[in-house]
N, C-alpha and C positions, 0 to 999 in steps of 0.2 A: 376348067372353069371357062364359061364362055366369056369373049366381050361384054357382052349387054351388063354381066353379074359384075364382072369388074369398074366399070361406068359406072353402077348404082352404089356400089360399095365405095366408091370413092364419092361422088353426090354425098352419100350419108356420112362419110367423114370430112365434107366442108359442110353438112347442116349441121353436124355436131359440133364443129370450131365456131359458130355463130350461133347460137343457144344464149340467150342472157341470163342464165345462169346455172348451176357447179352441176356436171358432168361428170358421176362416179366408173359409172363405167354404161359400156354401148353397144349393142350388137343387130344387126340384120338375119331375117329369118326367111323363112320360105323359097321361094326359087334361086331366089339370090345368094342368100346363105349358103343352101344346096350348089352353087356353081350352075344352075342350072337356067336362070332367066331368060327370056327371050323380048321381043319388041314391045308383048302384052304383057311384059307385068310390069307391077308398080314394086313399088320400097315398103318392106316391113322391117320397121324400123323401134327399135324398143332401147330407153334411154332410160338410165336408174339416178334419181338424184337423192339429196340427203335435206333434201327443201318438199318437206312432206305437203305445204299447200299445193303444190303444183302437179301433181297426179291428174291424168287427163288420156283419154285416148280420142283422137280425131285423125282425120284427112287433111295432107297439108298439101298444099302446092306450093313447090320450092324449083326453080329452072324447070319450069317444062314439066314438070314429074309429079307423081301422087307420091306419097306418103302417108303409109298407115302409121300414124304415130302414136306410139304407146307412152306415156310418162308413167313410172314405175317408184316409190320410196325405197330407198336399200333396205328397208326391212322386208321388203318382198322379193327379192333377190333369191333364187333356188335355192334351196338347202339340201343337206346331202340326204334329209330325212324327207320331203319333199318327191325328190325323186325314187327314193325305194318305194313310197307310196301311191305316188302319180306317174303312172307310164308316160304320160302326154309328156310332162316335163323332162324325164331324160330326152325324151324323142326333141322337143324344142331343142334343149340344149346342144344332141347330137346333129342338129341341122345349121344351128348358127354358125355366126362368122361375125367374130369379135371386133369391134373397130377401134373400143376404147377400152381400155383398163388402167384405172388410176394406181392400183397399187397391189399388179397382177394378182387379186382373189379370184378376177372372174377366167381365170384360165384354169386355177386351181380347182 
């Protein structure tokens, strides 16, 4: 895992402790995820909450950094039926890096 990954992965677990409000679970994706980041990339960043109004994806600037931010309802959260039918989805999955699980499902 480079530096750079570890830096962003940490950034997104102090944007996730400052969230105004419930944080089911949390994870980073693409380079980062991967171990793989360098100077050019930004944070992809996907947050699951149980407060269905607030689903949203945008660009955040948080210290310095982008953030591609996903808001997600735990009803969207992969299923194990999901990924036998969506390759993309295992592939997501097999590329994250978990920051947050409130009540380890999302490791399981």
């Amino acid at each position: 895992m480079t530096s750079r990954s570890q830096q962003l992965i940490r950034l997104a677990q102090e944007f996730v402790s400052e969230v105004p409000f419930n944080v089911v679970y949390a994870s980073v994706g693409g380079s980062t995820g991967r171990g793989e980041a360098d100077q050019y990339s930004d944070l992809d960043l996907v947050i699951y909450t149980d407060d269905i109004s607030l689903t949203d994806a945008k660009n955040v600037m948080y210290k310095d950094e982008i953030i591609q931010l996903e808001i997600e309802h735990c009803s969207e959260f992969p299923k194990q039926k999901n990924i036998i039918d969506n390759p993309w989805d295992y592939r997501f999955l097999q590329e994250i890096c978990i920051i947050y699980d409130s009540d380890g499902e999302f490791k399981k």
